[in-house]
C-alpha positions in Angstrom: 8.3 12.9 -2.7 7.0 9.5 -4.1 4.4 11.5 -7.0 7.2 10.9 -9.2 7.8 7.3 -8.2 3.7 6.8 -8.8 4.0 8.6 -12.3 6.7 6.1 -13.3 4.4 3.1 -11.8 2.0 4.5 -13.8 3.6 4.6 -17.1 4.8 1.0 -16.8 1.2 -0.4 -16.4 -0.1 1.6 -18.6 2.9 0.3 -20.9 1.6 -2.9 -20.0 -1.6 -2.4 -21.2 0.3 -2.8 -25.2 3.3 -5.1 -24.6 4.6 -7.9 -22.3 7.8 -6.3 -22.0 9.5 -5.9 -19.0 9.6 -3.2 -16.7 11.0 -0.3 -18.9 14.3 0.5 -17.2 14.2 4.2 -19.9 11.2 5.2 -17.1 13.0 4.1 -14.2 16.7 6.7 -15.1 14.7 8.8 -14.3 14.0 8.2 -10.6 16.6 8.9 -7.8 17.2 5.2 -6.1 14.9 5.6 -3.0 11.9 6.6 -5.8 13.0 4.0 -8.3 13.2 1.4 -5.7 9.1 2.2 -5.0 7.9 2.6 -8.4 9.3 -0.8 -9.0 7.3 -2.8 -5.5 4.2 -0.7 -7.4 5.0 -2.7 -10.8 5.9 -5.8 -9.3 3.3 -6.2 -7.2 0.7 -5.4 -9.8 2.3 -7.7 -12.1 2.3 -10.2 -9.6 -2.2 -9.7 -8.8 -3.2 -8.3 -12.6 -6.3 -10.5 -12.4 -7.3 -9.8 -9.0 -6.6 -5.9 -9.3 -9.0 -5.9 -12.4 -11.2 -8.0 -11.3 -11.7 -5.4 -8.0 -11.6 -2.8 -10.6 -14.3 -4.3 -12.7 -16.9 -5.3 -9.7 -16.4 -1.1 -8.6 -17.6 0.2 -12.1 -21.5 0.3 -11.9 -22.8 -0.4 -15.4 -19.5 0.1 -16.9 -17.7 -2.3 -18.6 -14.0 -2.2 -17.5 -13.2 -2.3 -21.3 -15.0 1.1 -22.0 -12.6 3.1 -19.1 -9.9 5.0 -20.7 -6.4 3.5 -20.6 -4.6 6.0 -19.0 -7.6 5.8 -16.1 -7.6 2.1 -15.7 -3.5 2.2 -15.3 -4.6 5.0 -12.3 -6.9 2.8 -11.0 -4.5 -0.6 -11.3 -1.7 1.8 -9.5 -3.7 3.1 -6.7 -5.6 -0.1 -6.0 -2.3 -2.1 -5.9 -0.4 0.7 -3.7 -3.5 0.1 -1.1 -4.1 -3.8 -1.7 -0.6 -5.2 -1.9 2.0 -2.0 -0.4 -0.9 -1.2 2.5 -0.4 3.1 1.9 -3.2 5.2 3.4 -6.1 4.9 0.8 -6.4 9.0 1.2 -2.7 9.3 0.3 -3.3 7.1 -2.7 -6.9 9.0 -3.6 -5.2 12.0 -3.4 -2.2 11.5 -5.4 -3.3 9.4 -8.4 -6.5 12.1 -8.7 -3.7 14.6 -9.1 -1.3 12.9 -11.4 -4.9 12.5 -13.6 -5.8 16.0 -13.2 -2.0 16.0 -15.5 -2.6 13.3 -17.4 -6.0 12.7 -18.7 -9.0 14.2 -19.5 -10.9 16.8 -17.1 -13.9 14.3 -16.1 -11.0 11.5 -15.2 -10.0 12.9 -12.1 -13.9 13.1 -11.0 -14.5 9.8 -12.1 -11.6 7.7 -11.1 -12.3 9.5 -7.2 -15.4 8.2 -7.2 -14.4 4.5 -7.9 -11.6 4.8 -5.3 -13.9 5.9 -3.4 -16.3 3.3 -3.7 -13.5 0.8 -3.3 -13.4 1.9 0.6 -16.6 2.0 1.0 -16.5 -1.7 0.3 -13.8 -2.5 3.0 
């Protein structure tokens, strides 16, 4: 199942986010070698389109500044928009998953909130 590949993708943005390390290899033990081998294309490839990810990110939130979204919802939004943009994964796969991974991670209006943006980011392909 790659949900636990996507958690550690995740973690490492949202790790991101408060260092320039790199990619935290404590995250990846974790992960069997087919999972850690995905989480790390997720990382790499949003470390490789950052700007463009946020910037997509940032044209989807209607009178929202991309500064006001909570951390741990921007890194879902950075992880699902990559997996789509850059690894080409069925947006409703994507939807699905990172809407449950917040349902665990963040706050009760997150998962609501970061569907409709993902949502909105279809809409616009």
């Amino acid at each position: 199942m790659r949900r636990n590949s996507r958690v550690q993708a995740f973690k490492m943005i949202f790790e991101r986010f408060f260092t320039e390390a790199p990619e935290d290899e404590e995250l990846l033990a974790e992960l069997n070698e087919k999972d850690k081998d995905f989480a790390q294309q997720i990382f790499s490839a949003y470390t490789n389109n950052k700007d463009q990810i946020e910037s997509k990110i940032q044209k989807l939130l209607v009178d929202y500044s991309i500064d006001r979204v909570y951390k741990i919802d921007l890194a879902l939004l950075c992880e699902a928009i990559t997996e789509i943009e850059y690894l080409k994964t069925p947006a409703p796969v994507v939807i699905n998953e990172v809407v449950e991974i917040a349902k665990i991670y963040s706050t009760n209006d997150s998962p609501r909130f970061i569907n409709g943006v993902l949502s909105s980011a279809l809409k616009e392909n």
